[in-house]
C-alpha positions in Angstrom: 0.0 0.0 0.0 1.0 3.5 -1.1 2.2 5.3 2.3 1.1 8.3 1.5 -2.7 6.7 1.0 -2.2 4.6 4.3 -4.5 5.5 7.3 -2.6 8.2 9.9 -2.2 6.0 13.4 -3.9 7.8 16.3 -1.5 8.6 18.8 -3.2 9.2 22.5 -0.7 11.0 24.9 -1.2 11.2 28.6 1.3 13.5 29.9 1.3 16.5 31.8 2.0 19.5 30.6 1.9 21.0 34.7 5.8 20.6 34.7 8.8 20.6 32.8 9.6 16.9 33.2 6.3 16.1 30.9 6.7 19.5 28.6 10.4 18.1 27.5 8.9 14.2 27.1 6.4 16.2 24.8 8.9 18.0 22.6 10.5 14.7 22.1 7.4 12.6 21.6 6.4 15.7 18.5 9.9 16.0 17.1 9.5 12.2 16.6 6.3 12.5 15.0 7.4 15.2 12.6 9.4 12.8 11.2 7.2 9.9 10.9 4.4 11.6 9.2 1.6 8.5 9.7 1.2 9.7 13.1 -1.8 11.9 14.6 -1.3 13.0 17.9 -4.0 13.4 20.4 -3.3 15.1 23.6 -5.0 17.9 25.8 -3.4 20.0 29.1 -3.3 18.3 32.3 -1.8 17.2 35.4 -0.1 14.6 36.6 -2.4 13.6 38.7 -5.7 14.3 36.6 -7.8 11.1 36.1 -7.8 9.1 32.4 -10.0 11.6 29.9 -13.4 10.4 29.1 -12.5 10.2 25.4 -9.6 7.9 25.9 -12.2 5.0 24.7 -14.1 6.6 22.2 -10.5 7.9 20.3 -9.8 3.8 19.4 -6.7 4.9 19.4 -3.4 2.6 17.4 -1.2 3.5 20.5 -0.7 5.3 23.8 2.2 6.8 25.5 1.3 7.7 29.3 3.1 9.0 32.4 1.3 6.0 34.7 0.6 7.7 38.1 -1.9 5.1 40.1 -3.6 1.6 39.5 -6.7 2.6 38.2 -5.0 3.9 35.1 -3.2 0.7 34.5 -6.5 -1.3 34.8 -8.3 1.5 32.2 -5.2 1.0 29.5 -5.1 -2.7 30.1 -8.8 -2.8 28.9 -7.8 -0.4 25.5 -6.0 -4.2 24.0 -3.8 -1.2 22.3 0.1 -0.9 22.6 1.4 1.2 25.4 4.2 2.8 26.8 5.1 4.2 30.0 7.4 6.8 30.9 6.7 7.3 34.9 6.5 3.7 36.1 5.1 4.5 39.2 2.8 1.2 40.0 4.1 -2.0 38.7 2.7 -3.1 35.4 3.4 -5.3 32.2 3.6 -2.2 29.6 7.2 -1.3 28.7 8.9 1.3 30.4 11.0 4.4 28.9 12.6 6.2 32.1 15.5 8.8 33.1 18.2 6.8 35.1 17.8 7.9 38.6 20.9 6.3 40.4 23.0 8.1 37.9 21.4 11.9 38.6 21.7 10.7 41.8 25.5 10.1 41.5 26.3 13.2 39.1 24.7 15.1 42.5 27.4 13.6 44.5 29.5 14.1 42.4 28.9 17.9 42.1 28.9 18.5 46.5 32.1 16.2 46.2 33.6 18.1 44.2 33.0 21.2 45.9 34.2 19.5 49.5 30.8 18.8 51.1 30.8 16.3 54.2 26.9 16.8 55.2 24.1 15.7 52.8 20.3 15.4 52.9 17.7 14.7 50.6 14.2 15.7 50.6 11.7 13.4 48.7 8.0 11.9 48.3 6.8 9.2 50.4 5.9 5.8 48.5 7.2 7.1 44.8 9.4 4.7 43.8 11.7 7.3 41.7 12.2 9.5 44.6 13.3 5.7 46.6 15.7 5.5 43.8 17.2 8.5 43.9 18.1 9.0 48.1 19.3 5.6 47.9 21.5 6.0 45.0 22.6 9.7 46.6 23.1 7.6 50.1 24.9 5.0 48.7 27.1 7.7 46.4 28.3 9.6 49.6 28.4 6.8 52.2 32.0 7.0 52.9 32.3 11.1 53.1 30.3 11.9 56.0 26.9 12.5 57.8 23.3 11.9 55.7 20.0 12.7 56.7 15.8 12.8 54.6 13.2 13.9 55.2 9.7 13.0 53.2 6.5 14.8 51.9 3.4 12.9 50.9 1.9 14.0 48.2 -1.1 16.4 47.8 -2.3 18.9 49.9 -0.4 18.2 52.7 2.8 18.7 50.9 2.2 22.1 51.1 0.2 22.8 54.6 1.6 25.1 57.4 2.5 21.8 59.7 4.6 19.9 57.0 6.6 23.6 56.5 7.6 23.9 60.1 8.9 20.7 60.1 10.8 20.9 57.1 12.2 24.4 58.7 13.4 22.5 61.8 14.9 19.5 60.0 17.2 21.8 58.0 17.7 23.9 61.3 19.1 20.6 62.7 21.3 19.5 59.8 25.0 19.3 60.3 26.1 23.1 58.1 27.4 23.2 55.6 25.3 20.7 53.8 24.7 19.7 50.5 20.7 19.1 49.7 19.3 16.7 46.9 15.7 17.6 46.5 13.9 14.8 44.2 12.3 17.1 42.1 12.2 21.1 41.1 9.0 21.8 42.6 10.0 20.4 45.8 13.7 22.6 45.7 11.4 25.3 45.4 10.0 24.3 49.1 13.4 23.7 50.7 14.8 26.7 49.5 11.4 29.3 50.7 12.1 27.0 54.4 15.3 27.8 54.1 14.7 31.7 54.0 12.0 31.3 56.6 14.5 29.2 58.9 17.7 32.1 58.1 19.8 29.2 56.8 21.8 30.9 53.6 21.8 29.1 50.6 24.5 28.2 49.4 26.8 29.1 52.1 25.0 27.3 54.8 22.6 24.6 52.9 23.6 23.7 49.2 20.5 22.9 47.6 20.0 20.1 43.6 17.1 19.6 42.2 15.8 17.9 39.4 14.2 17.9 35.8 15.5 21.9 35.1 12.4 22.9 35.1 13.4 26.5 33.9 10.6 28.4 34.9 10.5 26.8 38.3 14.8 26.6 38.9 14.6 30.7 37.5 12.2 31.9 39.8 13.1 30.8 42.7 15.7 32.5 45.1 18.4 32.1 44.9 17.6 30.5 41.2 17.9 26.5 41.8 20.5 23.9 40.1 19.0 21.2 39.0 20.2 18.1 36.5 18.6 17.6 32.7 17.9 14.5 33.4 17.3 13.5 29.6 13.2 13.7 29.4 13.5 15.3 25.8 15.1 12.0 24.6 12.8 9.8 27.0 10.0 11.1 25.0 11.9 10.5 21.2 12.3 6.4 22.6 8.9 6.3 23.9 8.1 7.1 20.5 10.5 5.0 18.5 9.1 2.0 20.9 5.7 2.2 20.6 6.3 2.4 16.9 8.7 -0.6 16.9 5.4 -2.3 19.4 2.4 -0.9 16.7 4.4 -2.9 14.2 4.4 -6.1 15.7 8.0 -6.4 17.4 9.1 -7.9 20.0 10.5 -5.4 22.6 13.4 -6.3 25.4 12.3 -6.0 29.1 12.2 -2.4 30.9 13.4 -0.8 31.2 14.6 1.4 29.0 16.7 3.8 30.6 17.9 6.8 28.8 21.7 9.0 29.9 21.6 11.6 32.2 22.6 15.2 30.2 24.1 17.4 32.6 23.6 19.8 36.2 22.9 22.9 35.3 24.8 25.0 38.4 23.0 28.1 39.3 23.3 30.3 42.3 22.0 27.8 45.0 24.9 25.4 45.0 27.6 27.4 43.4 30.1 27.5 46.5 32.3 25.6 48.0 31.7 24.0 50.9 33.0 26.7 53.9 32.7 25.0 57.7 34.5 28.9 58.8 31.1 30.7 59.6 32.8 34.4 59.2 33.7 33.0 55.6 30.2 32.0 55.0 28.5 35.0 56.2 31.5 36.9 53.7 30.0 34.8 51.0 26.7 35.8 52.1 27.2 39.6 51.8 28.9 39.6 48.8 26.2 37.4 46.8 23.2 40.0 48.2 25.0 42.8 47.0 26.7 42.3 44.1 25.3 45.2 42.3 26.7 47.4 44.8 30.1 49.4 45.3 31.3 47.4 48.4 34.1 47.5 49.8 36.6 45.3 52.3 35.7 47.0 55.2 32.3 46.7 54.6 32.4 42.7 53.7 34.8 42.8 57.5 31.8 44.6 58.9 28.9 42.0 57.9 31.5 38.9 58.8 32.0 40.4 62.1 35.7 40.6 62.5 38.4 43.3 61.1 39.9 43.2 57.1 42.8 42.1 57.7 41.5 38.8 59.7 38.8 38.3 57.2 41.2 37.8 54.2 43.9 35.6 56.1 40.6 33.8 56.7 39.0 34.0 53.3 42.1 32.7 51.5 42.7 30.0 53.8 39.0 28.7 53.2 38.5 29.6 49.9 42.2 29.3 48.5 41.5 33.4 46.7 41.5 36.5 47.9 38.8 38.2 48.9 38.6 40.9 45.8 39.0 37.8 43.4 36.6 36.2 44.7 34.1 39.4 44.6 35.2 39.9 40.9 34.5 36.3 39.9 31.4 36.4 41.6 30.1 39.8 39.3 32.0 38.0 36.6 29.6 34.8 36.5 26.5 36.7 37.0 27.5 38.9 33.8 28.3 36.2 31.9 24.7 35.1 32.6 23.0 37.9 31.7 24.8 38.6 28.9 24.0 35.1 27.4 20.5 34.8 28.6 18.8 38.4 28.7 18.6 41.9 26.1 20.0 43.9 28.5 22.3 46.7 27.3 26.1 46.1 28.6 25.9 49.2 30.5 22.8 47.8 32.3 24.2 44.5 33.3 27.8 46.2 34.5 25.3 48.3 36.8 23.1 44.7 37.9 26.6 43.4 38.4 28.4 45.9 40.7 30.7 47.5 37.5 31.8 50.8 37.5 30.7 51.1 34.0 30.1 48.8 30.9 34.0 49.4 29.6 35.4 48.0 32.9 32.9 45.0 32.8 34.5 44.9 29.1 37.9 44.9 30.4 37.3 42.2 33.3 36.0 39.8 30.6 38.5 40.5 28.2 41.3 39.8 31.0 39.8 36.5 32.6 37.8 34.7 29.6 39.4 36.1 26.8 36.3 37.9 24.6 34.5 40.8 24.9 30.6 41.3 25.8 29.8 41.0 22.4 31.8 37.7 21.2 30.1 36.1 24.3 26.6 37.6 23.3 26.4 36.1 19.8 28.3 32.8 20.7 31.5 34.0 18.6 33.0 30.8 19.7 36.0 31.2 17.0 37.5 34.0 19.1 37.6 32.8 22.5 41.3 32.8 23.4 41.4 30.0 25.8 44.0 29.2 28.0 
């Protein structure tokens, strides 16, 4: 049969489109489709948690890919007799599985508070989610040998976010070992450990270094100070969800899940970007300077906030930190630049004056000296010119 005059396979799609986990399994799911043009996708906005649509059955649809939350929608896509493919795996079922690899985000988190001499870690997760099992255990097991670990759980629902659950998530970080680095199981829930963490006056990072995961952009962006969190590779979880369900429309046989895809990368943002500091004037140094980057500060100032006069404050800082003090303060403007400049359509003189500058041909100097390219290289990705050394 001529494909052009075959008959377009209904694709259902049960994913949310609440967070950024489900968005990127979305893009990966459509970029697949664009290329197999037989495919018609069905889908509509919800939540993870939203029950099955009502016209699930009356779609008779050639295929489904679903994020399976609960039972009852295992037992409603058993009774479809169509292919399916999950990429949740929440309760157990017979439908093959496309998944990130949770024991490796777990390690690269490690990895990324080892690195940065961390001795304390936490994790913060959901009760009775398997992922979120997968991952403390994995983060446990990762930094067994390097000091103390402590969790804490949420359920969830409503009580995730109720007045009682907040104050005790505010006394368990009160109680953690400091400095401490914090793996949060997901973005939404970074975005509670970090607001407890203001409430409780624990600094972040200085005090409590806080992962999360997915990169949820809009959630990691608004949150203060904005949140690292790993890719974990749901773009491409979505492209072999797709590929599989093709493979399983066309009669294959599949191998067992499942089918775990590689972790991408951490993106570090301002809530675990330090080092690990146990010298409390340090941290509180640290503090001051990341709260007022845009302003003219000087030493005596920084002394001031730490508690203790300049000179002891850098024989201090560079015994913690290994830099001095100003270096350290220029690197810290420098990073924050370099963000702006990249991600935002601010005028250089603007974002020399966001990042404690004198003026836009200083900030041009600075970047010329330490990376090598000016404001404007770095702006349109002029990659050819970096001078690295």
């Amino acid at each position: 049969m001529n494909r052009l005059n075959a008959r377009r396979r209904r694709i259902a799609l049960l994913v949310e489109t609440s967070l950024g986990s489900g968005r990127e399994i979305l893009k990966g799911i459509a970029d697949f489709s664009k290329q197999n043009r037989n495919w018609e996708l069905f889908h509509a906005a919800r939540g993870l948690e939203d029950e099955v649509p009502e016209w699930l059955e009356s779609l008779k649809s050639d295929g489904v890919i679903a994020r399976i939350q609960n039972v009852d929608m295992v037992n409603i896509l058993k009774k479809l007799n169509t292919p399916v493919v999950d990429v949740l795996g929440v309760p157990p079922h017979d439908f093959p599985l496309v998944h990130v690899d949770d024991e490796e985000i777990s390690r690269q988190v490690a990895v990324h508070f080892l690195q940065r001499d961390f001795s304390h870690f936490a994790f913060y997760g959901i009760e009775n989610e398997n992922w979120s099992q997968r991952r403390e255990s994995a983060f446990r097991k990762a930094t067994k040998d390097s000091g103390s670990f402590s969790s804490i759980h949420s359920r969830r629902g409503k009580t995730e976010g109720a007045r009682a659950h907040f104050l005790r998530l505010q006394r368990w970080l009160k109680d953690l070992p400091k400095p401490v680095g914090i793996m949060v199981c997901s973005d939404q829930r970074g975005l509670f450990v970090l607001e407890a963490c203001r409430a409780a006056g624990i600094a972040v990072p200085e005090q409590a270094a806080v992962v999360g995961v997915d990169n949820d952009l809009a959630l990691c962006e608004v949150a203060t100070p904005n949140l690292s969190s790993v890719r974990g590779g749901h773009y491409r979880v979505g492209r072999e969800a797709a590929a599989l369900l093709e493979r399983l429309m066309a009669g294959e046989a599949v191998p067992p899940s499942p089918h775990l895809v590689p972790v991408n990368e951490i993106v570090v943002r301002e809530s675990s970007d330090s080092r690990s500091v146990s010298d409390p004037v340090v941290r509180n140094a640290m503090q001051f300077i990341r709260e007022h980057l845009s302003d003219p500060i000087t030493t005596a100032e920084i002394a001031k906030a730490a508690g203790v006069s300049k000179t002891r404050l850098q024989i201090r800082f560079r015994s913690a930190v290994g830099t001095t003090l100003r270096q350290f303060l220029t690197e810290r403007r420098l990073l924050r630049a370099e963000d702006l400049i990249r991600t935002t359509d601010l005028t250089f003189a603007d974002i020399a004056e966001r990042c404690g500058f004198r003026h836009h041909e200083y900030l041009g100097h600075v970047l010329k000296r330490e990376r090598g390219l000016t404001p404007r290289q770095l702006r349109i990705g002029d990659l050819d010119s970096i001078q690295f050394h």
